[in-house]
C-alpha positions as a printed NumPy array, in Angstrom:
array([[133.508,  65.109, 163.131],
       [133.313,  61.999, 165.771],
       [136.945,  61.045, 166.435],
       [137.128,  57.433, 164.679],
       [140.381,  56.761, 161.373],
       [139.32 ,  58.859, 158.72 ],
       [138.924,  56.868, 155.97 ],
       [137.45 ,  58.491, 153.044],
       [133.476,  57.1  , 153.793],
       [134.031,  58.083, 157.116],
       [135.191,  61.119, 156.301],
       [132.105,  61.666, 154.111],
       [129.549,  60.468, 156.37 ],
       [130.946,  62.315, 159.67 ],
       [132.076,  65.772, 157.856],
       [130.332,  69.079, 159.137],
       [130.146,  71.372, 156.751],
       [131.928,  75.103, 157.011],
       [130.738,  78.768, 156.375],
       [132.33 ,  81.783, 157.139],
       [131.728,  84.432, 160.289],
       [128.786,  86.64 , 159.076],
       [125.486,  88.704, 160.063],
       [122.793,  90.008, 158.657],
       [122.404,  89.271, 154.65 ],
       [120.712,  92.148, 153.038],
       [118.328,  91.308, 149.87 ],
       [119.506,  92.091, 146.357],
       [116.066,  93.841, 146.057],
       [116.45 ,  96.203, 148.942],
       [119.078,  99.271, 149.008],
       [120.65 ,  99.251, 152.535],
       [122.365, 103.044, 152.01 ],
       [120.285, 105.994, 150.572],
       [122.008, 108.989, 148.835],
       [120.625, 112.577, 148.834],
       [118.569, 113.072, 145.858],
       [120.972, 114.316, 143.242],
       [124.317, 113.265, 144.985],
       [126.618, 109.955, 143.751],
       [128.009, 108.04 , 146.281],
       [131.513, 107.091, 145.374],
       [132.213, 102.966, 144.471],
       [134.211, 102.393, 147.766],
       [135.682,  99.067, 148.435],
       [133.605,  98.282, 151.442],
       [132.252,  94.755, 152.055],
       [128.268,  93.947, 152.129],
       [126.802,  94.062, 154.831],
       [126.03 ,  90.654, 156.34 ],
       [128.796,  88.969, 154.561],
       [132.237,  88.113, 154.297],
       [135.055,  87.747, 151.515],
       [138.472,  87.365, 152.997],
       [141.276,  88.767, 151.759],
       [142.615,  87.163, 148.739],
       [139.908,  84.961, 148.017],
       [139.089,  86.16 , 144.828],
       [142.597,  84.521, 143.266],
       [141.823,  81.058, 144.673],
       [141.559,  78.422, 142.111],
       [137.959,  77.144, 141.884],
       [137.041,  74.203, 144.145],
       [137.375,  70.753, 141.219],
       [133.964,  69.761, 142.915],
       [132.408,  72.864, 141.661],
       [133.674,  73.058, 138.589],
       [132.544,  68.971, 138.037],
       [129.577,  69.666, 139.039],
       [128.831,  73.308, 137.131],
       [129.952,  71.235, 133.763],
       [127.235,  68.418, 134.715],
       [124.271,  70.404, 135.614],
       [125.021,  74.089, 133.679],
       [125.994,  72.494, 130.125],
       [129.292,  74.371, 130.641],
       [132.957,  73.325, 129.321],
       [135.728,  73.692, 132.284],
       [137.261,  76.971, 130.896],
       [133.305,  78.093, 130.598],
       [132.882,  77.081, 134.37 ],
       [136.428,  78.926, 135.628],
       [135.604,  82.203, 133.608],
       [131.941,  81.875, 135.225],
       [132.927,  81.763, 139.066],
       [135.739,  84.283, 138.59 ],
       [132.761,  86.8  , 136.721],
       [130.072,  85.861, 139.649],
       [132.999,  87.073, 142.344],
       [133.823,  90.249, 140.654],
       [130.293,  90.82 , 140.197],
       [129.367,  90.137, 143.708],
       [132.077,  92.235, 144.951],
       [130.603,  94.923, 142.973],
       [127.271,  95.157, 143.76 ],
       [127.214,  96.558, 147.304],
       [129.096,  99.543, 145.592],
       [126.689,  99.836, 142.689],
       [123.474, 100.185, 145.313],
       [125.893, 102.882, 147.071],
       [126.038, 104.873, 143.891],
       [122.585, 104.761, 142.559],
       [121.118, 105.882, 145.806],
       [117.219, 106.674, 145.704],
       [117.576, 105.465, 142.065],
       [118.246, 101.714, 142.72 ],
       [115.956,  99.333, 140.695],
       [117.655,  95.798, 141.292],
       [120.614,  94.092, 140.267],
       [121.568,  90.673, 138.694],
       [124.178,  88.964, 137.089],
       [123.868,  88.166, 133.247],
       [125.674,  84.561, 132.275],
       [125.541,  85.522, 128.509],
       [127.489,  88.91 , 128.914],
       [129.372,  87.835, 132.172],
       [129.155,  90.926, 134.473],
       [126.383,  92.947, 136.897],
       [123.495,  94.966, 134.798],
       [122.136,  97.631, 137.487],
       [118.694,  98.791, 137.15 ],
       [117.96 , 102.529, 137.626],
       [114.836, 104.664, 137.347],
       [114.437, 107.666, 134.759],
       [115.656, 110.616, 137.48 ],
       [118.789, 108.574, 138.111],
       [121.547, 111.31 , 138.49 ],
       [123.683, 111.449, 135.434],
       [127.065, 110.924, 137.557],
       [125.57 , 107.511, 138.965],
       [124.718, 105.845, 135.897],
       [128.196, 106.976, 134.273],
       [130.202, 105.902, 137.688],
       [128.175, 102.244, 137.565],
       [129.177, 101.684, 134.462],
       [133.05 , 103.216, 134.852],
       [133.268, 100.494, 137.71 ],
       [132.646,  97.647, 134.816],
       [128.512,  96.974, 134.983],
       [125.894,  97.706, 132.7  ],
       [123.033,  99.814, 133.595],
       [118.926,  99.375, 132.478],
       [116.212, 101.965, 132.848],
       [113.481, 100.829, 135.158],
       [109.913, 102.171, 135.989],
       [110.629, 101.066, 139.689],
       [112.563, 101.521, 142.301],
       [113.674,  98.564, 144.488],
       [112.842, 100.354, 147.575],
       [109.158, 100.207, 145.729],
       [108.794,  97.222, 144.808],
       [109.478,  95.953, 148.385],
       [106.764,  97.782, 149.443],
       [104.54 ,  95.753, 147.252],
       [106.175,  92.598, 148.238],
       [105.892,  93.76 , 152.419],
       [102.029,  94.641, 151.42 ],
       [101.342,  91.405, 150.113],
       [103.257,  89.261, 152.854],
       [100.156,  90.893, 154.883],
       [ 97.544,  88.854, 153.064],
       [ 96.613,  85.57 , 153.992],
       [ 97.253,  82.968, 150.959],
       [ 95.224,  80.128, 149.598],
       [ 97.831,  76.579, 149.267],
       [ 97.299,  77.468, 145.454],
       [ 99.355,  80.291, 145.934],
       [103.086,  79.152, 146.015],
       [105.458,  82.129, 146.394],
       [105.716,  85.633, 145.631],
       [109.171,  87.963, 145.125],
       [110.578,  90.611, 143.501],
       [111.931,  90.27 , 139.687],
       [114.373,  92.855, 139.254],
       [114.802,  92.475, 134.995],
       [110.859,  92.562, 134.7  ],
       [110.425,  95.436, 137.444],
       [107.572,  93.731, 139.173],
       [106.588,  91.418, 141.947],
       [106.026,  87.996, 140.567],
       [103.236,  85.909, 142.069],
       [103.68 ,  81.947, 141.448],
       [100.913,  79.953, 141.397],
       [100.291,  76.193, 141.069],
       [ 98.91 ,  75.558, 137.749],
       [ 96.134,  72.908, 138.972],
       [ 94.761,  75.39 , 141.212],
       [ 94.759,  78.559, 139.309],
       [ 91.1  ,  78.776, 138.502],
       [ 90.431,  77.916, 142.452],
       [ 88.289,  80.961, 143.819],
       [ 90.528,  81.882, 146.436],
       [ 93.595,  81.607, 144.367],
       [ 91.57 ,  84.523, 142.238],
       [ 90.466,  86.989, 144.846],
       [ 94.199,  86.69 , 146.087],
       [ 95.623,  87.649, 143.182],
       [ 93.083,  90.209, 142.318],
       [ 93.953,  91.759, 145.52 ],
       [ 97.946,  91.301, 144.852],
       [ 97.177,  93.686, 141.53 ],
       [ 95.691,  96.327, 143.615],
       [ 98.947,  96.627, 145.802],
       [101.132,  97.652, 142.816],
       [103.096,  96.055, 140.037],
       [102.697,  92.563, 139.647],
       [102.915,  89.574, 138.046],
       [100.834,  86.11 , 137.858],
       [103.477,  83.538, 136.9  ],
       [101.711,  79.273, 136.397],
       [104.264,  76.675, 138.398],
       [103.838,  72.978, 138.13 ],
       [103.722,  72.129, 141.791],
       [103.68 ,  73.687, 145.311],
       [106.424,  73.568, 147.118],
       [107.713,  71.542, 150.367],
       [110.33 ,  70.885, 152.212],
       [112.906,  68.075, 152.205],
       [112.715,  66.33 , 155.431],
       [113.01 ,  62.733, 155.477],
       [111.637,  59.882, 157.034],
       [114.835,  57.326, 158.885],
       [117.042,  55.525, 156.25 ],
       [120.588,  54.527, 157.628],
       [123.66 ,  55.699, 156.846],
       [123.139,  59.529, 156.461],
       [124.286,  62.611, 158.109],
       [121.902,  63.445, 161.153],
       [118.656,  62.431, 162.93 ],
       [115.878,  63.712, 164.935],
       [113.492,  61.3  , 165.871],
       [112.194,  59.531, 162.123],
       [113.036,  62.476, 160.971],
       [116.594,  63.04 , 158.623],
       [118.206,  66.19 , 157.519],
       [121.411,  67.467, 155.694],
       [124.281,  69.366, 157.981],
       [124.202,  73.179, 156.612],
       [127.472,  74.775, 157.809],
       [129.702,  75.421, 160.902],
       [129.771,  77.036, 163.129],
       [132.122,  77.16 , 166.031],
       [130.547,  75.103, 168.553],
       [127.931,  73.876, 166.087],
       [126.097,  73.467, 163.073],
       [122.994,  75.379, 161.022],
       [120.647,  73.991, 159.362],
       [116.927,  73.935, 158.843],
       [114.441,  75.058, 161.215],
       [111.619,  72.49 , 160.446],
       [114.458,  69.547, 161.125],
       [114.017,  70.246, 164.762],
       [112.398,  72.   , 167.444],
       [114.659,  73.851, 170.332],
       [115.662,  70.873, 172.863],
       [115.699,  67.772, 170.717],
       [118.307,  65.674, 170.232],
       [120.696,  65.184, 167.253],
       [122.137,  61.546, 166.354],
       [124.736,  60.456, 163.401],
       [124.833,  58.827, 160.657],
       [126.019,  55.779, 162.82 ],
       [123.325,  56.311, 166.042],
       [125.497,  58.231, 168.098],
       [124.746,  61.447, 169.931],
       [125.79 ,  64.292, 167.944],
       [124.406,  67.602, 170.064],
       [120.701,  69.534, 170.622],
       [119.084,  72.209, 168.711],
       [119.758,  75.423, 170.419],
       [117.43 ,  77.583, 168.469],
       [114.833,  76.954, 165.59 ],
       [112.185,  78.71 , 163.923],
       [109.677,  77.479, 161.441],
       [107.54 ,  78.982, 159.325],
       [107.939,  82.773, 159.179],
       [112.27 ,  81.459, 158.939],
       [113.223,  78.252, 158.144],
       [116.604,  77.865, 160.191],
       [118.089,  76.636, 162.907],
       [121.001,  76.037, 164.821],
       [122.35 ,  72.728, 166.412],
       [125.717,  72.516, 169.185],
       [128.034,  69.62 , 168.882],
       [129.994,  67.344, 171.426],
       [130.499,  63.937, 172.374],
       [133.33 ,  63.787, 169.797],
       [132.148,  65.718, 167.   ],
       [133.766,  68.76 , 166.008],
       [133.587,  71.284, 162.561],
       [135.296,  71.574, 159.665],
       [134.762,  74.335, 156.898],
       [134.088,  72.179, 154.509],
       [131.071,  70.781, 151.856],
       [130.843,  67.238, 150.815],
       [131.405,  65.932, 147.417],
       [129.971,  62.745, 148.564],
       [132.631,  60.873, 146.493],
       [131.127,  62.114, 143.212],
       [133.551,  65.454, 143.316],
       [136.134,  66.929, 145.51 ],
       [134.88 ,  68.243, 148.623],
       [135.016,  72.117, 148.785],
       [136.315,  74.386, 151.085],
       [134.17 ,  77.175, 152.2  ],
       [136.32 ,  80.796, 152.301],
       [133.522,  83.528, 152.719],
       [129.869,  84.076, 152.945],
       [129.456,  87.518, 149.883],
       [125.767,  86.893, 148.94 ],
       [125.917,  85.936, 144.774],
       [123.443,  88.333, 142.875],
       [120.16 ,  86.774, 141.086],
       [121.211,  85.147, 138.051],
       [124.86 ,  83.82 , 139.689],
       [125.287,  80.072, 139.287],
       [125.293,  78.08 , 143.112],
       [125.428,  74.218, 144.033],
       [124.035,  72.197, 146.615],
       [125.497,  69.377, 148.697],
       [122.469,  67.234, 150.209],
       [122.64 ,  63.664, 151.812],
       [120.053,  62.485, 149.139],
       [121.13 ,  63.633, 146.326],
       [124.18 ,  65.105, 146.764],
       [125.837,  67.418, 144.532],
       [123.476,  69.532, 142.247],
       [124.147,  72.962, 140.397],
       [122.012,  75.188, 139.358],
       [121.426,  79.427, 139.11 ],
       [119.908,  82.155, 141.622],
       [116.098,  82.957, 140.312],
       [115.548,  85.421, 143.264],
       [116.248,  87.036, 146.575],
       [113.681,  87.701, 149.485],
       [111.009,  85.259, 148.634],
       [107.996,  84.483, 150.634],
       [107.278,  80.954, 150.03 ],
       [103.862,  79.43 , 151.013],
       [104.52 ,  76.255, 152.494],
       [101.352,  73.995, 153.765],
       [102.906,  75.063, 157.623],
       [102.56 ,  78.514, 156.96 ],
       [104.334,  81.196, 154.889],
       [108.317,  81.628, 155.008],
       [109.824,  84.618, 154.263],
       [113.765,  86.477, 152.668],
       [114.517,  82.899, 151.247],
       [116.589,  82.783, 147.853],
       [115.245,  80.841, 144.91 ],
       [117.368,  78.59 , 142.83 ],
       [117.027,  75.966, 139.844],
       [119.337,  73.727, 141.546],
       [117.011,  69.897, 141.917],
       [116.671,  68.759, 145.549],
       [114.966,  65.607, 147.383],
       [113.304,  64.91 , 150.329],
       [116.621,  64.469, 153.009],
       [118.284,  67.352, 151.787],
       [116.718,  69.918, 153.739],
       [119.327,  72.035, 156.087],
       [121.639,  71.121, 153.365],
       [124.289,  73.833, 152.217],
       [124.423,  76.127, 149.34 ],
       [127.538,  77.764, 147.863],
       [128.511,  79.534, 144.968],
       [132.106,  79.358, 144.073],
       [133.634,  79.158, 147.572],
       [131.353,  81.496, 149.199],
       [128.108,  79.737, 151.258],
       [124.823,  80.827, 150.525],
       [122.301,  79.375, 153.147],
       [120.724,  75.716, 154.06 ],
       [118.231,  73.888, 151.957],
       [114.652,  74.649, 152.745],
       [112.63 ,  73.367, 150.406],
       [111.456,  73.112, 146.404],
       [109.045,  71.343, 144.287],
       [110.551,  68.122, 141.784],
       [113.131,  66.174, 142.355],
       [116.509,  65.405, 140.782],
       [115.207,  62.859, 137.929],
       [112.674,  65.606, 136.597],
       [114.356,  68.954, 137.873],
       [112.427,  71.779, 139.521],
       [113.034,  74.53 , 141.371],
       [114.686,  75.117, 145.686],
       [114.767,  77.494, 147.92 ],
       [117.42 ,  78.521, 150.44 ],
       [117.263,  80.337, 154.187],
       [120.528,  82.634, 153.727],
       [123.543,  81.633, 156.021],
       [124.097,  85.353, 156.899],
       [120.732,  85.321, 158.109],
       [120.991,  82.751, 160.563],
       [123.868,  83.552, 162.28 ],
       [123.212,  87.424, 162.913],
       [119.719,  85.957, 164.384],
       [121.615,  83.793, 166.808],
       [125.262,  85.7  , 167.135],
       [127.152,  82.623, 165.355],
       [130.381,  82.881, 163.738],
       [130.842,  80.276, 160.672],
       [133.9  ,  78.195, 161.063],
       [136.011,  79.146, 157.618],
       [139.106,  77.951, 155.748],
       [142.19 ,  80.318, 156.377],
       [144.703,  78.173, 155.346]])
């Protein structure tokens, strides 16, 4: 934040927005701990790896900015919107534990709105003492031809092949057990588009799903009074970082220079990658500092960021943006590979929250937990359509950040 009064459109326009200290995300698909065939690991109380929940956070009131904008965008009353968040938090919480337990037998994991907790997929030979302790700890449990450890493999296999522009994404889909291959319905006849898929179906289990329109990212050509610049180019502030900010790697390349919503010099990007990732990080002086905090942008409360746990596929998240602001919407998947016209990106979260061109680097949270910075989508915020996030946790293992988070 430059030093300047602080009146509230100052505030707004100059705000960087806070994380939490974090490394290393691991994907909801993907088992981090194995268990020796027939044991049960015990539900400890550890954190995820990659992420962070302090103490007490759990009985903080949801952010009003949130909860405003969950009502708006998820259909949901205010008592529907508290009882969500304080389900998505126990159930993120939990899942670490639940992969832990079912070992070898993990299948996936997501969180179901309608019954409000974690259902835990598990193959047939799932030990006995697993399924029984997952569901002692409060979740339900599925049977699933597939492990997760599996259907990765599939996933890995085809992030090997090279893919037409008519192929848009591809990622695992825990509740149908397969590896779901999106592809742009004006193109889906296109040769190309055919042999790829044909060859996706040889690799294993998976799934041809029709899309409306390929995705892109959210950069913006210069219009005044918004967060940052580089060159014509404008982008949305991520999260803090002490010392900094992340954000989106195709904002900026390593070396160019950041200005403000106002012209002044706000800092350099230190480090950036784009595709394969799609972050970045940028240091800040001449001024500016960080705050752990996401904009409301007038039309909510702004939110204060306390953690970084990773919400499960089917958890509700927002998105603050300097187009359009605050949006809300659910996680659709983990560890995506999206196939942007610069190449393919890859371990980026899908969500239904809308998005415009502007918003890119913007930040994601769910409840009071950050997510990741805005990569990219297809729609827009008239019409709706579908985003995708680089994970926060993600970022700053990759460059040894620590996220600048509320402890008061």
């Amino acid at each position: 934040m430059r030093r300047t009064r602080l009146t509230h459109a100052v505030l707004a326009a100059l705000l960087i927005l806070g994380g939490s200290s974090a490394a290393g995300a691991v994907p909801a698909a993907a088992s981090g701990a194995t268990t020796p065939p027939g044991a049960t690991a015990p539900l400890g109380s550890a954190t995820p790896p990659g992420s962070t929940a302090p103490p007490g956070s759990a009985a903080e009131p949801a952010s009003e900015g949130v909860l405003i904008a969950m009502q708006r965008d998820l259909g949901l009353t205010r008592k529907q919107a508290e009882a969500r968040i304080a389900a998505e938090r126990a159930a993120a919480a939990l899942d670490p534990k639940v992969r832990r337990a079912a070992g070898d037998a993990y299948a996936g994991s997501w969180f179901d709105a309608a019954k409000g907790r974690l259902t835990v997929a598990l193959t047939p030979d799932a030990p006995p003492g697993a399924r029984r302790a997952i569901e002692a700890a409060g979740a339900e449990t599925r049977t699933a031809a597939h492990t997760a450890r599996e259907l990765d493999a599939v996933k890995a296999r085809l992030d090997r092949l090279p893919a037409p522009s008519g192929v848009s994404g591809w990622h695992v889909d825990p509740r149908a057990a397969t590896v779901v291959v999106d592809v742009v319905r004006k193109h889906r006849s296109d040769n190309d588009v055919r042999r790829f898929v044909s060859r996706a179906r040889e690799t294993g289990p998976v799934t041809v799903r029709t899309v409306s329109a390929a995705p892109r990212t959210f950069a913006a050509g210069t219009v005044g009074g918004d967060p940052y610049y580089t060159g014509n180019v404008r982008c949305s502030i991520g999260f803090s970082v002490y010392g900094g900010f992340v954000t989106a790697g195709h904002c900026g390349s390593p070396g160019a220079g950041v200005s403000g919503w106002d012209g002044s010099y706000i800092g350099t990007f230190q480090g950036s990658s784009f595709p394969d990732n799609d972050y970045a990080w940028v240091s800040v002086g001449s001024g500016w500092w960080t705050v752990p905090v996401v904009l409301g942008w007038g039309t909510v409360p702004d939110q204060l960021v306390r953690g970084s746990a990773v919400a499960p596929v089917g958890s509700s998240v927002c998105r603050s943006g300097s187009t359009s602001h605050w949006h809300c919407g659910t996680v659709l998947a983990l560890n995506e590979t999206v196939n942007y016209s610069q190449g393919a990106v890859h371990q980026l979260t899908k969500t239904s929250a809308c998005a415009e061109p502007g918003d890119s680097g913007g930040s994601f949270i769910t409840g009071d937990q950050a997510q990741g910075v805005t990569s990219g989508g297809w729609g827009d915020c008239a019409g709706g359509g579908e985003t995708w996030f680089q994970p926060v946790n993600e970022i700053l293992s990759r460059y040894g950040l620590t996220l600048h988070t509320y402890t008061g």
